[in-house]
N, C-alpha and C positions, 0 to 999 in steps of 0.2 A: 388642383381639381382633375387636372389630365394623369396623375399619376393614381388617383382614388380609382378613376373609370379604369385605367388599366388595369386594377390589382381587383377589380369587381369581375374583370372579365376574363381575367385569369381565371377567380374563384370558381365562375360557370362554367368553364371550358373542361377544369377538373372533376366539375361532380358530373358532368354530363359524360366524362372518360372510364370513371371508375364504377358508377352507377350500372351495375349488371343485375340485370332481374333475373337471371338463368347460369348463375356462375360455373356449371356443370354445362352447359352447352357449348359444343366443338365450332367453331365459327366456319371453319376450311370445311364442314360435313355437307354434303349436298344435298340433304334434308331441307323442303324450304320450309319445315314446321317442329318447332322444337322438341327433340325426344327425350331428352334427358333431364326432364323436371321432375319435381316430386311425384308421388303416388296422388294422386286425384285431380290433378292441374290438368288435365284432359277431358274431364268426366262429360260436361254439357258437350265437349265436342264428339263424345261415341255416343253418347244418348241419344242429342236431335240431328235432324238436317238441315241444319242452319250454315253452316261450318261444310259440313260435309255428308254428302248423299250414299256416301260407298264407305264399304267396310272390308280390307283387306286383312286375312291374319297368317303371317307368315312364322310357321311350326316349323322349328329346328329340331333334330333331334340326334343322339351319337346311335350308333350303331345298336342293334338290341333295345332298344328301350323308345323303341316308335308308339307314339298312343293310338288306342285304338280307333276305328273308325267312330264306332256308336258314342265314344266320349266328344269326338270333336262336329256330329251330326247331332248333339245334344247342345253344343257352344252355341251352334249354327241357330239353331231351334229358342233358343235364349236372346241371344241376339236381334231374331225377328220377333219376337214376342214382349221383349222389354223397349226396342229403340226403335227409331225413327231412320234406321239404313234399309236404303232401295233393293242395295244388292249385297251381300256377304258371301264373301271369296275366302278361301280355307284353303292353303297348299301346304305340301309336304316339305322339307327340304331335309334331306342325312347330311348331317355334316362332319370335319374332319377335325376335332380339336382335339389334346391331350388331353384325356382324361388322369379323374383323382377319385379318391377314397370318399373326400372331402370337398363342398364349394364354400365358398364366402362368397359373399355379396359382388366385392371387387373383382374377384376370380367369374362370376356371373354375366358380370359386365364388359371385361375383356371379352368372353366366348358370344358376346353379342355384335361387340362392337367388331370385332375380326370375323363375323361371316354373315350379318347385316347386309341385305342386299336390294330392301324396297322401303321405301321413306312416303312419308304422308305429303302430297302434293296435290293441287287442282278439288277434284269432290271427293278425293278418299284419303280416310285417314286410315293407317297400319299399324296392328299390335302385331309384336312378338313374343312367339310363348316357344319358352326352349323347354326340352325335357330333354335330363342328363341320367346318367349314371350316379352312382355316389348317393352321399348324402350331404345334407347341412352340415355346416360347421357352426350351426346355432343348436345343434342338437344338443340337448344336455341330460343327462339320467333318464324318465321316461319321457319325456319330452321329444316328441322326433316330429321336426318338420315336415310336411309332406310338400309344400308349395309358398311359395314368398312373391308379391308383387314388388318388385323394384325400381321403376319408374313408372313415367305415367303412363308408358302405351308396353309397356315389357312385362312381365311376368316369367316364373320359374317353377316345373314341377318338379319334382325328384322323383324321376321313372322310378327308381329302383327301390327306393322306399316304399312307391305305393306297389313295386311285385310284391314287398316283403309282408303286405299288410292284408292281401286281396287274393284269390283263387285259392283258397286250401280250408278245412272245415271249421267253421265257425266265425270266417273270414268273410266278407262280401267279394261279390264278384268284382271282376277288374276294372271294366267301363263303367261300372256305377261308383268307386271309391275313384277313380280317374274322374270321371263328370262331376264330383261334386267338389271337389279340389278346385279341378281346373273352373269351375263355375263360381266358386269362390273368391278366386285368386281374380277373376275377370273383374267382379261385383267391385273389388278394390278398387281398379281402373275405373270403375263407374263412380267413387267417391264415397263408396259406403264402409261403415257407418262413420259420419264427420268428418270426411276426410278428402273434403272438394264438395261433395253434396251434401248441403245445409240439411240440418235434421227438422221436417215439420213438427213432429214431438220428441221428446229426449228418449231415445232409446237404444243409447251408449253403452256398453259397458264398465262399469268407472274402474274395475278391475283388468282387463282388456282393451285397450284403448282401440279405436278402426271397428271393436264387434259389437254385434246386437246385445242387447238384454234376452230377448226371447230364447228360449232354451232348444228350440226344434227350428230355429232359422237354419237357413242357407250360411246365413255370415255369424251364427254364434262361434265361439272361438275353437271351439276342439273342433268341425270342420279339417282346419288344415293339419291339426295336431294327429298323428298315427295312432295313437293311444287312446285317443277321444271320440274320434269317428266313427269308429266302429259303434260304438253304444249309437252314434242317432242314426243310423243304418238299419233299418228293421226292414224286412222282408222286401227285401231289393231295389228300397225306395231314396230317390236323393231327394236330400234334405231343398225346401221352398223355401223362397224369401217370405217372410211375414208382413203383417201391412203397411206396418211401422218402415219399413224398406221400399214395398214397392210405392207407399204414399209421397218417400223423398225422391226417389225418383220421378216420379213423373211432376212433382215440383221442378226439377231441376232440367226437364226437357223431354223427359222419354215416357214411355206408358206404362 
């Protein structure tokens, strides 16, 4: 009997060892809130103030490819209008990393993880939105990435795709193909479409998985696509969430 209880409590001792709900989270990080979860595992906590009252977003960016103000006084503007934060902080940071031609995902995450310097603690939680040189390495034929959300409080613009696609004629201007990227790329963080924020009605993509149905959203797919965007870009307007979005959100905590 004494050797059944010990090999029971072995059993427990192991699943409670190997049992990782964040297998992607650095244990040594001095983050007391985990960053490296999936894309939506954050969403209820940037939406309400429940969690957290403050909203920190700390912008990396390499050298030449700083976003403009009016893009990130647009996040700002988004932020108080969708969620439930007191205060929304927005800084600059230039930072010194190798650049390439090319990012991957992994390569994204490194340049985050090597000049990362404020973590979600006490009432505020922190996103990071890097904007690099280069392009995707998900780019494929017309297909050009302009932005990827990566975890759940990180995101990635591709500065230099969106120079290649904005300021010259027949192009929209900068701050608006940058604000609706970056507004885009955010809304993921927030769990849209199905992806941390449960859907009120289905209005999924079934061809697009994370985008709307709606064809004039904020989060329909070609948004983040270079080749796509342009078409919902009419007379210098960025694309709105529809209500199918903003009704899951405020399901899910925010307004």
């Amino acid at each position: 009997m004494k050797n059944i209880l010990k090999g029971i409590l072995l059993i427990c001792l192991l699943i409670s060892c190997t049992k990782d709900d964040n297998p992607d989270q650095d244990s040594n990080n001095p983050a007391n809130y985990p960053y490296l979860q999936q894309v939506g595992y954050s969403a209820k906590d940037i939406l309400s103030s429940t969690t957290f009252s403050n909203i920190y977003i700390e912008v990396m960016y390499v050298d030449g490819f700083k976003p403009s103000d009016q893009a990130l006084n647009n996040l700002r503007n988004f932020i108080n209008q969708r969620t439930f934060k007191s205060t929304v902080t927005i800084e600059k940071k230039l930072i010194s990393t190798p650049t390439a031609a090319a990012y991957s995902i992994n390569d994204i995450r490194k340049i985050e993880d090597d000049n990362r310097s404020k973590f979600s603690s006490g009432n505020q939680i922190v996103i990071v939105a890097l904007f690099l040189n280069g392009e995707s390495s998900n780019n494929s034929g017309n297909s050009v990435v302009l932005g990827t959300a990566y975890r759940n409080t990180s995101f990635v613009i591709f500065e230099e795709s969106i120079h290649s696609f904005s300021n010259s004629p027949f192009k929209p201007a900068r701050e608006v193909l940058e604000s609706a990227v970056i507004l885009h790329e955010f809304c993921h963080l927030l769990g849209l479409v199905n992806l941390g924020t449960a859907m009120v009605n289905n209005h999924e993509d079934s061809a697009h998985s994370a985008h709307c149905t709606t064809q004039n959203c904020l989060m329909y797919y070609k948004v983040e696509n270079g080749n796509g965007v342009i078409d919902m870009i009419s007379g210098g307007q960025i694309p709105q969430l529809d209500s199918f979005c903003i009704g899951d959100l405020k399901a899910n905590g925010g307004k």
